[in-house]
N, C-alpha and C positions, 0 to 999 in steps of 0.2 A: 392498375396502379400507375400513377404517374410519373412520367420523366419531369427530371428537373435542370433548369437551367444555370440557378447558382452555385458557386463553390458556399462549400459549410467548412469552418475555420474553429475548433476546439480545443481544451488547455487541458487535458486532463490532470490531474494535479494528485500528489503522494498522501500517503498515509501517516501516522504513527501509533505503534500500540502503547497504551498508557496502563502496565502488567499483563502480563500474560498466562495463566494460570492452566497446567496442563491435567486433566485429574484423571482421565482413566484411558485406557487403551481399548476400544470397542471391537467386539468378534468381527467386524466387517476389518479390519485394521486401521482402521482410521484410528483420531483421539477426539476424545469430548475435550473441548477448551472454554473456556472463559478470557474474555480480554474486552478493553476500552480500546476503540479503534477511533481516530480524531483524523480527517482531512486537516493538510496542509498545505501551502500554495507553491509548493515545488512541480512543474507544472512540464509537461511534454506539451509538443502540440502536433496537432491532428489537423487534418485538410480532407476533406472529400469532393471529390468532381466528377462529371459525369463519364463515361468511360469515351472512349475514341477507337476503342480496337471492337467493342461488344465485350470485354473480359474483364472480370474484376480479380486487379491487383495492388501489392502494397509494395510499396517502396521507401526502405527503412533510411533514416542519415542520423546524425550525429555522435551518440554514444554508441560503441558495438554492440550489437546481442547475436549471443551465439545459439541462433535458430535462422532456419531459412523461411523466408515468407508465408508459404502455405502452412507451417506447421503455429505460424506466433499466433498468440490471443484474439488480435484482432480479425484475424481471416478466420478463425473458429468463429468467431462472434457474428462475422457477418452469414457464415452460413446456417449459427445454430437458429439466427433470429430468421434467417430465408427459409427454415422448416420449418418455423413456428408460425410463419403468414401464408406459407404458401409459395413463396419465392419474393426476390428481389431484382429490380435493375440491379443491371454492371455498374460496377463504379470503378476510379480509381484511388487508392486511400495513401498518403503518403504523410509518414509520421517520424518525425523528427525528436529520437530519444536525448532526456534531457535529465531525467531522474534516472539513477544507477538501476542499475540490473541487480539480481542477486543480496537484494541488500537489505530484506525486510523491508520494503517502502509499498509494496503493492503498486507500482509501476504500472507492468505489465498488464497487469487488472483492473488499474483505471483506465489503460487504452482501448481493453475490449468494452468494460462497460460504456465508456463513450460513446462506442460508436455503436454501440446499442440504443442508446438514449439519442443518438444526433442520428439517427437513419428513421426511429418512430417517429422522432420531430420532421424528417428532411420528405418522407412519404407518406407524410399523417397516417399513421400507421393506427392510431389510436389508443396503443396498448400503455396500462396501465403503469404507476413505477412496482409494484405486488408481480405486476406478469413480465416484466421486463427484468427483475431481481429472479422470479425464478426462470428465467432463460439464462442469467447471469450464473446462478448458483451452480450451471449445470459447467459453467469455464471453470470455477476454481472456488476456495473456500472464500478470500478477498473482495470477489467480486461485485457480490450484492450492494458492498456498502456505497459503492461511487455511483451506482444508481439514485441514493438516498443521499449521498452528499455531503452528512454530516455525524455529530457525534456519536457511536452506538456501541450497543452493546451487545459483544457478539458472543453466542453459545453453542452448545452443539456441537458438531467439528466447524464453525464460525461461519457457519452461512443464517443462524438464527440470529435476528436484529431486533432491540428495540431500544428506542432514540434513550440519550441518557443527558443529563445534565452535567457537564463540566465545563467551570471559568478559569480559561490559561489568561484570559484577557489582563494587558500589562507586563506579562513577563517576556522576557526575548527567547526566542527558541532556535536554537545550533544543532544541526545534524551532519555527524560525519560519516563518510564511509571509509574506510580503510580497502587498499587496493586488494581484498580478496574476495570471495564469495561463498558462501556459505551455503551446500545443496539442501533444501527444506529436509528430504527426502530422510538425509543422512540426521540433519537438526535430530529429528522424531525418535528415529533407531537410538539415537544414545541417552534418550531420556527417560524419567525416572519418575512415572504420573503419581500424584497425589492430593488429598481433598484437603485443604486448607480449613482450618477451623474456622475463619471468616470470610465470607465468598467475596470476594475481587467487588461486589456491586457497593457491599457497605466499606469494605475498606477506602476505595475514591473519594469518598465521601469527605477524609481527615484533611487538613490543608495542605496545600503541597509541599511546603515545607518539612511534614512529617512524612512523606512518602517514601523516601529514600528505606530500604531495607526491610519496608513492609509492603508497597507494592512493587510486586518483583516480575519478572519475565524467567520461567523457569528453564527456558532455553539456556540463557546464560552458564546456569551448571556445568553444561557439555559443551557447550561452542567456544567459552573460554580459556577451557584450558588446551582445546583443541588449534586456535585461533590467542593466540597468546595479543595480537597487532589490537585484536577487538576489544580485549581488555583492556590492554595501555588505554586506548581512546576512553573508554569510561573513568578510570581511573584518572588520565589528566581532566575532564571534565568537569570532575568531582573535586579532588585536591588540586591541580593547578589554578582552576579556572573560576571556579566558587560557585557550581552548578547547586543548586536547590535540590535538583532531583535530574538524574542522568541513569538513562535504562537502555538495552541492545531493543530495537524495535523486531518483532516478527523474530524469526530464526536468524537476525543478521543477514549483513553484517555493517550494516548502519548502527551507530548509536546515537541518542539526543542526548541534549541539554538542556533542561529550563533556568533562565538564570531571570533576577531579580535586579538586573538593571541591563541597558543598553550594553549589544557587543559591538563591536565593527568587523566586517566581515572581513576585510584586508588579514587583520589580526589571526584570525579562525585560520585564514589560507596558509598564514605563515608559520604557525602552529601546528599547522597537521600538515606536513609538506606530502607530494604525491598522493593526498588524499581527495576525495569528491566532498566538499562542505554546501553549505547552507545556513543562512542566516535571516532570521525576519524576525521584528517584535509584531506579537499576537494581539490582538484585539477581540 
């Protein structure tokens, strides 16, 4: 395998689930879920270079995460794919968090996937986006999908994809996070699976204008009354703000907004003070 000379420069970019439907609790204890998972261009970035000591390490800036190097995503990623080839050059990986931690955004899942996808591109590794999702599958439930990029439909305990059709294009889209964070762990333990009379696949389907109360994130149940801060944020979204459809993404504790005309992000900031926001119209 060959060393390389260039730096690789990557944007891994957040998620959002559009409902999340939890329906049964499996003997392994995991949950079968249902959800629309959609990239969005909230974006960390990633750097790789060639190593200098012989040692490959990562060195985290901007947002805190409270994990030490060897244990975060990305260093699992580089080793699960170095057992997957055979081994890897040293590198050095240094990633600069930009999307909240903790927050339903699949952050952390887009940086391993990255640098899954920018290590088979940076050593012509060859391997497939099929065998690089399940190397990815083996980090976390999230992970697959940032190999593939785009909008899917996730099932199973949500490592099962397959691509779906949804047009946000034209609406603007706000995500806030409120200063707490919400342990998935804990998310799961307090909720309450159930099969829906209409599966999450046909419900998407209705405009989005009718989404509100009928595609729902069943986490919300238990996170909000637990997280009282995460509810305020939907609630002003919805009644202050005149959100179309505003949902908790993942187990929280981000929640979005689709709104049906232009926001300005100034506004968002001053609105949800000490909060992390996000603003872009979609296309």
């Amino acid at each position: 395998m060959a060393k390389f000379a260039a730096d690789m420069i990557l944007f891994p970019n957040a998620k959002i689930n559009l409902g999340l439907d939890i329906l049964r609790r499996r003997p392994d204890g995991y949950h079968d879920i249902e959800t629309v998972m959609v990239p969005v261009a909230w974006r960390d970035v990633l750097e790789i270079v060639p190593s200098r000591t012989g040692e490959t390490t990562l060195t985290v800036s901007g947002r805190e995460v409270n994990c030490p190097p060897e244990k975060n995503l990305v260093m699992k990623a580089y080793r699960a794919l170095g057992s997957r080839v055979g081994g890897l050059p040293p590198v050095e990986i240094y990633l600069r968090k930009v999307i909240p931690d903790g927050a339903g955004l699949g952050g952390g899942s887009a940086d391993a996937s990255f640098i899954l996808t920018g290590l088979n591109d940076l050593f012509s590794l060859g391997l497939s986006d099929g065998e690089l999702a399940a190397v990815a599958a083996g980090l976390g439930a999230d992970c697959p999908l940032f190999v593939y990029n785009r909008p899917m439909l996730a099932t199973g305990t949500g490592t099962r994809l397959e691509p779906i059709g949804v047009d946000l294009a034209g609406l603007t889209l706000v995500i806030v996070k409120p200063p707490v964070s919400v342990p998935t762990a804990a998310a799961y333990a307090a909720v309450t699976p159930s099969v829906p009379d209409v599966p999450l696949r046909e419900r998407i389907k209705l405009p989005v204008d009718r989404w509100q109360d009928v595609v729902v994130n069943d986490f919300e149940a238990s996170v909000f009354p637990a997280y009282p801060e995460v509810a305020a944020v939907k609630r002003a979204l919805i009644k202050d703000m005149g959100a179309v459809y505003a949902s908790m993404s993942g187990s929280g504790s981000a929640v979005f907004g689709l709104f049906g005309r232009d926001i300005l992000a100034d506004g968002v900031t001053r609105r949800f003070p000490g909060c992390a926001t996000f603003v872009m119209r979609l296309e």
